[in-house]
C-alpha positions in Angstrom: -13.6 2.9 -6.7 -15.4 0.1 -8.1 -12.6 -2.5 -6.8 -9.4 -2.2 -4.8 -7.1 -4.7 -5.6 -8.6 -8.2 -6.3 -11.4 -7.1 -3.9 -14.8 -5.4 -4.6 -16.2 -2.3 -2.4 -18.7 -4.7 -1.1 -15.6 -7.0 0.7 -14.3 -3.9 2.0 -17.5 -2.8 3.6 -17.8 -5.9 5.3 -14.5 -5.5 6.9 -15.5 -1.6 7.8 -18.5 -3.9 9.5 -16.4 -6.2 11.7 -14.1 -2.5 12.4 -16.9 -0.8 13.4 -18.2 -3.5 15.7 -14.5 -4.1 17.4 -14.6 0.2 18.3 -17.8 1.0 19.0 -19.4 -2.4 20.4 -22.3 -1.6 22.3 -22.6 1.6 21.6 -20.4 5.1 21.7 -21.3 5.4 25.3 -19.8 9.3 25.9 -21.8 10.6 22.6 -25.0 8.7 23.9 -24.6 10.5 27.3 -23.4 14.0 26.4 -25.8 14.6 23.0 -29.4 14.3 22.4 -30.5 11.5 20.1 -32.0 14.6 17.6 -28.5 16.4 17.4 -27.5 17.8 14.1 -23.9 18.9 13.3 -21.3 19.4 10.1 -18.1 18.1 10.0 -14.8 18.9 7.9 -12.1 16.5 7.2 -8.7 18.5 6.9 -4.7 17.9 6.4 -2.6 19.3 9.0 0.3 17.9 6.3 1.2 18.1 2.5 0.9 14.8 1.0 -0.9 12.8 -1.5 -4.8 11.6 -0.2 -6.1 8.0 -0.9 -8.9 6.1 0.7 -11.6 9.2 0.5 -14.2 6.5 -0.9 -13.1 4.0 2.4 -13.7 7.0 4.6 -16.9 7.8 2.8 -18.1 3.5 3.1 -17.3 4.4 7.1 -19.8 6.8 7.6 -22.4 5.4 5.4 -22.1 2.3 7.5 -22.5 3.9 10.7 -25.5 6.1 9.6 -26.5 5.7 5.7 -28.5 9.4 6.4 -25.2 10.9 6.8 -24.8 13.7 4.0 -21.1 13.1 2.4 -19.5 15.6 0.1 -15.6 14.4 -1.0 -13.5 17.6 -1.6 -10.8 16.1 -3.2 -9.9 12.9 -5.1 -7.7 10.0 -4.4 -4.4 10.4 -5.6 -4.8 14.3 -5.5 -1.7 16.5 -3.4 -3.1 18.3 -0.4 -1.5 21.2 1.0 -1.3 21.9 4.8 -5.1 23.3 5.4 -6.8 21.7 2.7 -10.6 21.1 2.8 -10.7 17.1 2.1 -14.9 16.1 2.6 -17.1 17.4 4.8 -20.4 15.3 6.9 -23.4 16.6 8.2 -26.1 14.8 9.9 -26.6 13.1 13.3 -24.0 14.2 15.3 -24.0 11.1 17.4 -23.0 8.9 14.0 -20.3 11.1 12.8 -18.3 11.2 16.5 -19.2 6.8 16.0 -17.3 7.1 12.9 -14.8 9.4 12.9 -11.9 7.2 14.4 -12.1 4.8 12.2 -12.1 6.9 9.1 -9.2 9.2 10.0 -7.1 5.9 11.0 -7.6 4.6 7.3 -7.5 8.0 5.6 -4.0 8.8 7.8 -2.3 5.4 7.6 -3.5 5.0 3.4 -2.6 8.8 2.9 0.8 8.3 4.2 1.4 5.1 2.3 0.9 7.1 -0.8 2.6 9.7 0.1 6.1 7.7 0.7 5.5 6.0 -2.7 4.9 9.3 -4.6 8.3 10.2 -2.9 9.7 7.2 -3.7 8.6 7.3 -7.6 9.7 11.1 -7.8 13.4 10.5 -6.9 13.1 8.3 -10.4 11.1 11.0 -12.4 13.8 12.1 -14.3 15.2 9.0 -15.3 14.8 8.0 -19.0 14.0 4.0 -18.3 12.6 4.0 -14.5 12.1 1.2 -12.8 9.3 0.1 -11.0 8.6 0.9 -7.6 6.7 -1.9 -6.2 5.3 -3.1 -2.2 5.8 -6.3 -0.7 4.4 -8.7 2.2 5.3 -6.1 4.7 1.5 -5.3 5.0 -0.9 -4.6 8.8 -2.8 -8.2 9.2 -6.5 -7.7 7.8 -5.4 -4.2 5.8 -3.6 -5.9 3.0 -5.8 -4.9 0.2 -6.2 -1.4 1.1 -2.2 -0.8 1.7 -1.8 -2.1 -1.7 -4.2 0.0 -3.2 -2.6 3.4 -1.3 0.6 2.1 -3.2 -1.1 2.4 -6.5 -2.4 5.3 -5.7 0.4 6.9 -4.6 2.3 6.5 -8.1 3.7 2.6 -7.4 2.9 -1.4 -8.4 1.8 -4.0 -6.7 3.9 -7.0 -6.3 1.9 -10.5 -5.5 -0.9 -10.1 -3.3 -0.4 -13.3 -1.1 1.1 -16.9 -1.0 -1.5 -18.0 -3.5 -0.6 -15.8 -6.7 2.7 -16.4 -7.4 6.1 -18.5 -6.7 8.8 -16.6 -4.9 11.5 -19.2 -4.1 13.1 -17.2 -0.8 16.4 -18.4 1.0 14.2 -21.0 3.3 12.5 -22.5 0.2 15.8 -22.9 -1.7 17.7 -24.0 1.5 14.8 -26.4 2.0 14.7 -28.0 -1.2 18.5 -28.4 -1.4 19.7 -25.4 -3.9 18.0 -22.9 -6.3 18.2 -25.4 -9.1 16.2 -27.9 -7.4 13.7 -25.1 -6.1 13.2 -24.4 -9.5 13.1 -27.5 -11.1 10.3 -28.7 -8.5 8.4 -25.7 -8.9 8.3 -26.1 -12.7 7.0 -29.5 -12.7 4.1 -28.6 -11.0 2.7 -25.1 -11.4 0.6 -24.1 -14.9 2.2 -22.8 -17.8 0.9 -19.2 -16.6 2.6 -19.0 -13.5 5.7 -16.9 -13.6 8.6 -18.6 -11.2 10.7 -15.7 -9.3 13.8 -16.5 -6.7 16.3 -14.6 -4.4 19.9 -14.8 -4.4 22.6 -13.5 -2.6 25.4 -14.8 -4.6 26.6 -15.1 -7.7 27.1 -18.7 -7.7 22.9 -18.4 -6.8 22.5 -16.0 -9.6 24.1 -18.9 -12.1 21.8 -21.8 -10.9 19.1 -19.3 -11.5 19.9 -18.5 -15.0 20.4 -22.3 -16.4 17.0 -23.3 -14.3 15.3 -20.6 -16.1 13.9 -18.5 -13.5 11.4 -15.7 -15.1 12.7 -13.1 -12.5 15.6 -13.0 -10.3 15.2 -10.9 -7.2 19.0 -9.9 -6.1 18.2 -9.5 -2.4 20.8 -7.0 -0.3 23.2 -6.6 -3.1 25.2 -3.2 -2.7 24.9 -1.3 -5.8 28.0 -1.9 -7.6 27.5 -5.4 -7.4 23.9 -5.3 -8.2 25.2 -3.8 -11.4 27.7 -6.4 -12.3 24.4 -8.9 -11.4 22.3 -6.7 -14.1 25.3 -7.0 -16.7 25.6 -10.8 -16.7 22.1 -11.6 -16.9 21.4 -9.5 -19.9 24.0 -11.2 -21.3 23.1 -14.6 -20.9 19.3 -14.4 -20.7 18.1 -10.7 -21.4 14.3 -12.0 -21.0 14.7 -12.7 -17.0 13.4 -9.3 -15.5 15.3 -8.4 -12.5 14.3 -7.2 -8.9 16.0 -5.1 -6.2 15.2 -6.0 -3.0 16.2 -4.9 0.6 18.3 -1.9 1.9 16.8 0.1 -0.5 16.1 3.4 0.7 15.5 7.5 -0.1 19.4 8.0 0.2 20.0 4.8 -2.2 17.4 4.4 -4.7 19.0 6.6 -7.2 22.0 5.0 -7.6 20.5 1.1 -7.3 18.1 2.1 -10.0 20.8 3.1 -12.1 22.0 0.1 -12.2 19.4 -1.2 -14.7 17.7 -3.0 -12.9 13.5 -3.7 -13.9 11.9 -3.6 -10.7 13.0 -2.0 -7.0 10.7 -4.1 -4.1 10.5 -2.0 -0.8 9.0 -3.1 2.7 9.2 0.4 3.8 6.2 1.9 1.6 3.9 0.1 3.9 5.6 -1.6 6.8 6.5 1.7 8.7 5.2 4.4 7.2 4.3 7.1 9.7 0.6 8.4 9.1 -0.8 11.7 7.6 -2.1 14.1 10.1 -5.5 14.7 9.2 -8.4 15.5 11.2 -12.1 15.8 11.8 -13.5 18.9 13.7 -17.3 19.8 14.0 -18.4 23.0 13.2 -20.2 25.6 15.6 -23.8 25.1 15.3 -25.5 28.8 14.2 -27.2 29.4 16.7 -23.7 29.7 18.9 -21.1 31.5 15.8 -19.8 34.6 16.2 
């Protein structure tokens, strides 16, 4: 994992740095206490839950940060289904530095596992499908964990939509109510962003979808449509500019997504994949040392 996202392994250590610092601070005070500074243990990472594993290499920067003596073997890849029981990487060395580092780890490797394991879920319900669309993330991300949710996405079979504010223009109901109509949104965008930049806005309505269309939007995101309506949306667009690719956003759910991406649309946005998703449980557990095993 040479980058994640627009950011480099290097970035990401630097963040493990700062998480490190906030959860161990001065020092783990009950593994200073309870174990010689000498102490030598292994340690196996396992899944209590089938799902789909991503952020192994993360987990892997953790423990090299805390201790780079620490001997790390990865059992299985990003991306990769686990079983309930499965072996994921095991650590041995100072016992002190893998206790130091195993919260943080297992936080990122449950919260990215489970990320990719709602998308993979997601993205099956459309396997079958002979023109899928794409399943893609949002804004919906934790504060300071942005680039690592959106890599879990990837990872577990979706896209990424834009990274931040900076990267793209996505003309919501505030901008367009702002700057007096979606026409007008558009218009001002397009007078000042480069010839690169893609211009994207959400409408509720019809008479929004219209404006839209004669601005020349590049995508319009039809935001809480139900899905019969969503599908008269898709119909008049392809008729009157099949070149505008068209987003699904909001409501969209496991019981839904079947039938909204039926509708033809190109690409299906969902907060869910990284805004609530409830964690893998995975854990570490030392092994006995020899010299006390049955």
């Amino acid at each position: 994992m040479a980058e994640i996202g627009c950011y480099d392994l290097k970035t990401v250590r630097n963040r493990i740095h700062d998480w490190l610092e906030e959860d161990i601070g001065s020092g783990d005070v009950t593994s200073l206490v309870a174990l010689p500074s000498e102490h030598q243990s292994e340690a196996i990472i396992h899944t209590k839950q089938a799902g789909i594993l991503a952020g192994i290499e993360v987990v892997e920067s953790v423990f090299r940060e805390v201790d780079p003596t620490l001997h790390f073997t990865k059992l299985i890849a990003d991306g990769e289904r686990m079983t309930r029981g499965d072996l994921i990487c095991k650590i041995a060395g100072n016992t002190r530095s893998i206790l130091s580092g195993e919260r943080l780890a297992l936080n990122l490797l449950q919260r990215l596992s489970g990320i990719a394991t709602q998308t993979r879920t997601f993205v099956d319900q459309l396997s079958s499908l002979t023109r899928a669309p794409r399943i893609v993330d949002t804004r919906k991300t934790t504060p300071g964990l942005r680039v690592l949710e959106k890599y879990a996405v990837r990872v577990g079979g979706g896209h990424n939509h834009r990274f931040g504010l900076y990267d793209a223009v996505l003309l919501k109901d505030n901008h367009i109510k702002a700057a007096g109509g979606v026409a007008r949104a558009i218009r001002a965008a397009k007078s000042q962003i480069p010839h690169t930049m893609r211009i994207e806005v959400e409408i509720e309505t019809f008479t929004q979808m219209d404006e839209a269309i004669e601005a020349q939007a590049d995508i319009i995101m039809l935001d809480n449509m139900k899905p019969e309506r969503m599908a008269e949306a898709v119909r008049i667009i392809r008729s009157k500019a099949p070149q505008i690719v068209i987003e699904a956003s909001g409501g969209v759910n496991m019981a839904n997504i079947r039938e909204v991406a039926e509708t033809g649309i190109d690409i299906i946005s969902i907060g869910a994949l990284t805004h609530s998703v409830q964690a893998l449980d995975i854990s570490l557990d030392l092994q006995a040392p020899k010299e006390v095993r049955e």
